[in-house]
C-alpha positions in Angstrom: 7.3 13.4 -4.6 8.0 10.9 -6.9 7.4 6.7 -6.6 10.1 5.0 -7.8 8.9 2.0 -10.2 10.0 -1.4 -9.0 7.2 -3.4 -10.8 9.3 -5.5 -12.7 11.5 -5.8 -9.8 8.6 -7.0 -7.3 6.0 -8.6 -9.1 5.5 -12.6 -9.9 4.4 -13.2 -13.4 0.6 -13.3 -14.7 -0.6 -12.0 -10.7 -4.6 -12.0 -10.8 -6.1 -8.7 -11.9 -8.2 -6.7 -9.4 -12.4 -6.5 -9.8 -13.2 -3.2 -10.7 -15.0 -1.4 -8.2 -12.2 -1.4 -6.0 -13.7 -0.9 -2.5 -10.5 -0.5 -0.3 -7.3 1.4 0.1 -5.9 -0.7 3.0 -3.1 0.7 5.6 -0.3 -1.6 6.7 2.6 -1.4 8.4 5.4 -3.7 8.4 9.0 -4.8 9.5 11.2 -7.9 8.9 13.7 -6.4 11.5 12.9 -9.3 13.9 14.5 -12.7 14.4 11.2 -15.1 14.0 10.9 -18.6 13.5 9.7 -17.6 10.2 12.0 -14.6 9.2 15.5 -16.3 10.1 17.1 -13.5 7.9 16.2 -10.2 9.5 16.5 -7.0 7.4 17.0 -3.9 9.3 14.3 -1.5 8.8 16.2 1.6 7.2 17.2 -0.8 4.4 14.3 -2.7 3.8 12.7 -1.9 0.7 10.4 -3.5 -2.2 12.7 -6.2 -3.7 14.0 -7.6 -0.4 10.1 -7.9 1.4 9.6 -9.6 -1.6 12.6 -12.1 -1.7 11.7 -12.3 2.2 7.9 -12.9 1.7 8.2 -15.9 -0.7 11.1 -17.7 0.7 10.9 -20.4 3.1 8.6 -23.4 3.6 6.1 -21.5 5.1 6.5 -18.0 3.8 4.5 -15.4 4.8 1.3 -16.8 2.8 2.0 -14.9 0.2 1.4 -17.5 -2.7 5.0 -15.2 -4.8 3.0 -13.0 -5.1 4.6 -9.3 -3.9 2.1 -8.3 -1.0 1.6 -4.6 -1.3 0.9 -2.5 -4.3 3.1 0.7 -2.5 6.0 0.7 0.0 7.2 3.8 2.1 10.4 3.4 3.5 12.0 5.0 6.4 13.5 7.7 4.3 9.8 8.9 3.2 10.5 7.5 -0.4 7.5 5.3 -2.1 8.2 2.1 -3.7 5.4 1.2 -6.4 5.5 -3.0 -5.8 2.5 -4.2 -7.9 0.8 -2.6 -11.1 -2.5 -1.1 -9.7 -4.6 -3.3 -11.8 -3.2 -6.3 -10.2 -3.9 -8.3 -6.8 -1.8 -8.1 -4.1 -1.0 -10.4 -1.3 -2.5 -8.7 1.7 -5.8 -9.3 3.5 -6.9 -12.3 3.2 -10.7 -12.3 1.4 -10.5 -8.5 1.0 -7.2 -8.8 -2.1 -9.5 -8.8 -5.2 -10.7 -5.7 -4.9 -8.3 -3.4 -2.8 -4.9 -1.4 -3.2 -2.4 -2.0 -0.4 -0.2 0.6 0.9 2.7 -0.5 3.8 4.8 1.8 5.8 8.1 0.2 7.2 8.5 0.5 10.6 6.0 0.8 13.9 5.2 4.2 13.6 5.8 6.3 10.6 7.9 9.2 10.9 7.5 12.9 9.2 8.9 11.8 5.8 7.0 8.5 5.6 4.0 10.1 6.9 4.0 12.9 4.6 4.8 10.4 1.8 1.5 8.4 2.5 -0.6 11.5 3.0 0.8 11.9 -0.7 0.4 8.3 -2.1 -3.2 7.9 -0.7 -4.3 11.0 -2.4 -3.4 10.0 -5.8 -4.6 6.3 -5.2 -8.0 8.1 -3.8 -8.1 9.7 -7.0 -7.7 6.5 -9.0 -9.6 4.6 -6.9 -11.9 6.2 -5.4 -12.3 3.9 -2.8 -12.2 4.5 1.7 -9.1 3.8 3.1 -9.3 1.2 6.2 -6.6 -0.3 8.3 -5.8 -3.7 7.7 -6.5 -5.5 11.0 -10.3 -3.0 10.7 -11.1 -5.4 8.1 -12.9 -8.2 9.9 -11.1 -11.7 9.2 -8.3 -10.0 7.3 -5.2 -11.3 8.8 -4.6 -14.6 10.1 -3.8 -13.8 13.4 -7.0 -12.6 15.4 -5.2 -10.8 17.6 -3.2 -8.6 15.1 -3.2 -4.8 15.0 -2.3 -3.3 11.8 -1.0 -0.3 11.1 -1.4 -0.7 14.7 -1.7 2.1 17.3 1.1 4.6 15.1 -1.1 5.5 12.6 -4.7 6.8 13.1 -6.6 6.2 9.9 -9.2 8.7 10.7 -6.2 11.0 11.1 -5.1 9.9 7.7 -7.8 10.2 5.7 -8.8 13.6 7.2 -5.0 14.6 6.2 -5.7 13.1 2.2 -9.3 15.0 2.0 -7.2 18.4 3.3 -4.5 17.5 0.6 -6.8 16.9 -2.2 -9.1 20.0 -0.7 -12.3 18.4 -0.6 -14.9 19.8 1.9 -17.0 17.9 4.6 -19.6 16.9 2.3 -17.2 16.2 -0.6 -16.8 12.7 -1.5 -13.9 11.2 -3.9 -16.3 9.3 -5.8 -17.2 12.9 -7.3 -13.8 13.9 -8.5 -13.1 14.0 -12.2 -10.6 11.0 -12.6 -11.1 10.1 -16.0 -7.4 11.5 -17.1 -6.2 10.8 -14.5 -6.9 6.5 -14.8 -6.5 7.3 -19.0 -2.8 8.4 -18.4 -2.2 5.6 -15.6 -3.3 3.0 -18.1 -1.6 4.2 -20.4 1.6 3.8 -18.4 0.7 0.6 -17.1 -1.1 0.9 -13.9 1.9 3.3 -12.4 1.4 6.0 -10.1 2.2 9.2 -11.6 2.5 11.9 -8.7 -0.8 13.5 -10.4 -0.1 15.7 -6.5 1.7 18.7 -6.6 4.5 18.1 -3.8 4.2 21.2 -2.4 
C-alpha cells in the first residue's frame, strides 16, 4: 500500500506542532454527502477526497470549526487508497481538547468497506509504530466533539476489533505492547522526509 502525499495540497501554513508524547491515534469517520445547513455543497462520497474536505471544512461562515486548518492527518477513501492530509508533527483539527497531542485517521463513508478497512488496518500499524500511542474512537474521547450526542466512527467500526487487527498485522503477542517496538529508524527516516508516512508495512 502506498499513501499518496497531499500535504502541500491540504495543509494551512505554519499549523501548530503536536506535543511529543503523543497519546492518541483517534478513529473517525466522515461524509459531506448530505445536504446540511452547513454543507450546502454536498460531495458524493466515492469522490471525496483530502483537498475537497479541506475546501469544504474552511468555507463558509461557520465552517466546520476547523480554524483552516485541514482536520485529519490521514484519509481513506472509498477506493481503500490513503490520503496523508497533515505532516505527522503537526495538529490537526479534530477533537476538540484532545488535538495537541494525537494523530487523526478518517474513513469516508458510514461503514468502511474491505479496501478501506484493510487500508486502515495498514495506516494504523505504521502510525502505531511512530507513535506508539492507543488508538480510540473519536466520540470515546469524553468532551471531544461538540455534539454530545455524536457517535464517531460510530457503530461501523469496532475499535477493539481494529486494534486487535493492527497488533495481528504488526505480530505482537497478548502481552506485547507498541511502546516496546524498536522505532527509532523508523521516526529518523519519517523526519527525514518530513513527517510522511512511508508504508514501513509490507502490503502483503
Amino acid at each position: 500500500m502506498t499513501v499518496t502525499n497531499r500535504i502541500a495540497e491540504c495543509m494551512a501554513p505554519n499549523p501548530l506542532p503536536v506535543v511529543h508524547p503523543l497519546k492518541w491515534i483517534v478513529i473517525h469517520k466522515t461524509s459531506l454527502a448530505e445536504l446540511e445547513p452547513h454543507n450546502p455543497k454536498p460531495i458524493a462520497d466515492d469522490v471525496l477526497d483530502g483537498p475537497l474536505l479541506v475546501s469544504a471544512f474552511c468555507r463558509g461562515p461557520m465552517g466546520f470549526y476547523t480554524t483552516n486548518r485541514a482536520p485529519y492527518h490521514v484519509l481513506v477513501r472509498t477506493t481503500g487508497a490513503a490520503e496523508q492530509m497533515l505532516a505527522l508533527d503537526r495538529v490537526g483539527a479534530h477533537a476538540r481538547r484532545y488535538n495537541y497531542a494525537s494523530l487523526a485517521v478518517a474513513v469516508v463513508g458510514e461503514t468502511p468497506n474491505r479496501a478501506q478497512y484493510e487500508s486502515l488496518v495498514r495506516v494504523c500499524a505504521e502510525l502505531a509504530l511512530y507513535a506508539r500511542a492507543p488508538i480510540v474512537g473519536h466520540t470515546d474521547l469524553p468532551n471531544a466533539s461538540v455534539d454530545p450526542a455524536k457517535r464517531c466512527p460510530g457503530g461501523g467500526l469496532s475499535i477493539p476489533e481494529l486494534t486487535l487487527a493492527v497488533r495481528s498485522r504488526l505480530q505482537l503477542n497478548a502481552g506485547s505492547s507498541w511502546r516496546a517496538l524498536p522505532t527509532r529508524e523508523v521516526e529518523r527516516r519519517m523526519f527525514a522526509a518530513g513527517y510522511q508516512l512511508l508504508s514501513a508495512i509490507s502490503p502483503t
